[in-house]
C-alpha positions in Angstrom: 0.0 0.0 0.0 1.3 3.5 -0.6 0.7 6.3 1.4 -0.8 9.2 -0.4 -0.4 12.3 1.2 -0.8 15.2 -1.4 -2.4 18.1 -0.6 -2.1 17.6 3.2 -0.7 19.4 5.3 1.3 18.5 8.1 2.7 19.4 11.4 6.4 18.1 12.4 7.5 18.8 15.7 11.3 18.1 16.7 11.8 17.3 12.8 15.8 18.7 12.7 16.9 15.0 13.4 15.9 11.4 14.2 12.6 10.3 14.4 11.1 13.6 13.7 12.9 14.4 10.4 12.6 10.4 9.3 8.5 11.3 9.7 8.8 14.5 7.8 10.8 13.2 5.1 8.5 10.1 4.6 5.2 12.5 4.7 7.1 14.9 2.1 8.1 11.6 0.2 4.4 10.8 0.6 3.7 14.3 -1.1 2.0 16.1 2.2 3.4 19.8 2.5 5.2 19.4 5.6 5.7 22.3 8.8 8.8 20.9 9.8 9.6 22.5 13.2 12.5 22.2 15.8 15.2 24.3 17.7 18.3 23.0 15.3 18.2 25.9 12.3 20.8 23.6 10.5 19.0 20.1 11.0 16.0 22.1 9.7 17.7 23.1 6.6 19.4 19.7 5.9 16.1 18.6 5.9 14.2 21.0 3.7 17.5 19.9 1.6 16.2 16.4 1.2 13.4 17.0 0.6 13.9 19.5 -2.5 16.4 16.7 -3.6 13.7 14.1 -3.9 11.8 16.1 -5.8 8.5 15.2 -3.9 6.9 17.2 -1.4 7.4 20.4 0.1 8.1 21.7 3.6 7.7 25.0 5.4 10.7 25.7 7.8 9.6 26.9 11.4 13.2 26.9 13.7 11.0 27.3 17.4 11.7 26.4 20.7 9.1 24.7 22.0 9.4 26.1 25.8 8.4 29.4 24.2 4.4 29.2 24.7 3.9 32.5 23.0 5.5 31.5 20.3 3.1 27.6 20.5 0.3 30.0 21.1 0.9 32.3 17.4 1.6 29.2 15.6 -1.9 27.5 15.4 -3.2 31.8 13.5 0.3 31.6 11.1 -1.1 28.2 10.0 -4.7 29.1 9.9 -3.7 32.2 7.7 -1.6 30.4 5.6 -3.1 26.7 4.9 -6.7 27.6 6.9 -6.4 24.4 8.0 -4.0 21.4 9.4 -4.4 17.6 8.5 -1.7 15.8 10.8 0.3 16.8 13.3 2.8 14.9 14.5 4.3 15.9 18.1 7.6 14.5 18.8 9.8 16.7 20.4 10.4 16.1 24.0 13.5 15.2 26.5 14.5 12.6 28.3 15.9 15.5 31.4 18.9 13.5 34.2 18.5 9.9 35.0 18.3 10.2 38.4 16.6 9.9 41.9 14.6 12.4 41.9 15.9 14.0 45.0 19.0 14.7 43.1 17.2 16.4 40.1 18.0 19.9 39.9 14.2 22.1 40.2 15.2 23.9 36.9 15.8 20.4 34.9 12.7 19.4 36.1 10.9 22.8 35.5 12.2 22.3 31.6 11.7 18.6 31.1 7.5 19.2 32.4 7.6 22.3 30.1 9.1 20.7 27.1 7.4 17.0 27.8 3.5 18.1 29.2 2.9 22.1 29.1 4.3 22.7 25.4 2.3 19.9 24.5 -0.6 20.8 25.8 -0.6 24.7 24.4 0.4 22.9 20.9 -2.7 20.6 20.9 -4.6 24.0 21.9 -3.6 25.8 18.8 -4.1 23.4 16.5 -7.1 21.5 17.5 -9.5 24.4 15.7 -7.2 23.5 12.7 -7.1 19.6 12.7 -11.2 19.9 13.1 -11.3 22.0 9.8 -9.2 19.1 8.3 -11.5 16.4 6.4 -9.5 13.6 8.3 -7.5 15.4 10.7 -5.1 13.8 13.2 -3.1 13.6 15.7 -0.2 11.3 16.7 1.6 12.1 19.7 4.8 10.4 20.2 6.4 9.3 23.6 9.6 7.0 24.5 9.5 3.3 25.3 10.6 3.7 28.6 6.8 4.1 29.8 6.8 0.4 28.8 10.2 -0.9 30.0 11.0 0.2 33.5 14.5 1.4 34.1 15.4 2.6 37.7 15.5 6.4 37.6 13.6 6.9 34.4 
């Protein structure tokens, strides 16, 4: 079965390496206009390189930090002006933070490992969801680690 994504658009979160840019280039491949976002400028660009290389899909470059909720909060309007709507979104960035006792994690590792890992999720799934609803088959796929399934100590 192929994948036929043209003419949808789609949301990449954490998409300057690993997981997240393997997803957006297969969507891209799959001919879905891709908002590939992350921190990494570079791993943004190598991947908006790829993609123009394969001659298949397109992607819209969006370098954001994910801890800035402003910034989550504007996002969902820029996409709604642009596209006036969103089809997938795909929300992989987080952090794994210290392995640890948590007695011995530092209360500003913590602070950034909940915002990254719960809050920005949350504020990203608020300003899209208006988006994803105007989709005619919109989704979401929210992407954690295995360790919720394979319990190490201190994870």
């Amino acid at each position: 079965m192929t994948l036929d994504l043209t003419g949808r658009i789609a949301l990449v979160t954490g998409a300057s390496r690993g997981i997240g840019y393997q997803i957006a280039l297969q969507m891209a491949a799959a001919g879905a206009h891709v908002i590939a976002l992350a921190r990494t400028v570079g791993g943004l660009e190598d991947l908006d390189d790829e993609i123009k290389a394969s001659g298949r899909g397109a992607a819209t470059l969006v370098p954001l930090d994910l801890t800035d909720m402003p910034a989550i909060d504007r996002l969902g309007g820029v996409i709604n002006e642009r596209w006036g709507k969103l089809d997938i979104l795909v929300a992989n960035a987080g952090m794994l933070g210290v392995i640890s006792p948590v007695g011995h994690v530092e209360a500003k590792i913590f602070e950034k490992v909940m915002t990254l890992n719960v809050t920005s999720q949350w504020r990203l799934i608020r300003s899209v969801d208006p988006l994803l609803k105007k989709s005619g088959a919109g989704r979401a796929i929210i992407l954690s680690s295995n360790a919720a399934h394979s319990a190490k100590a201190y994870w």
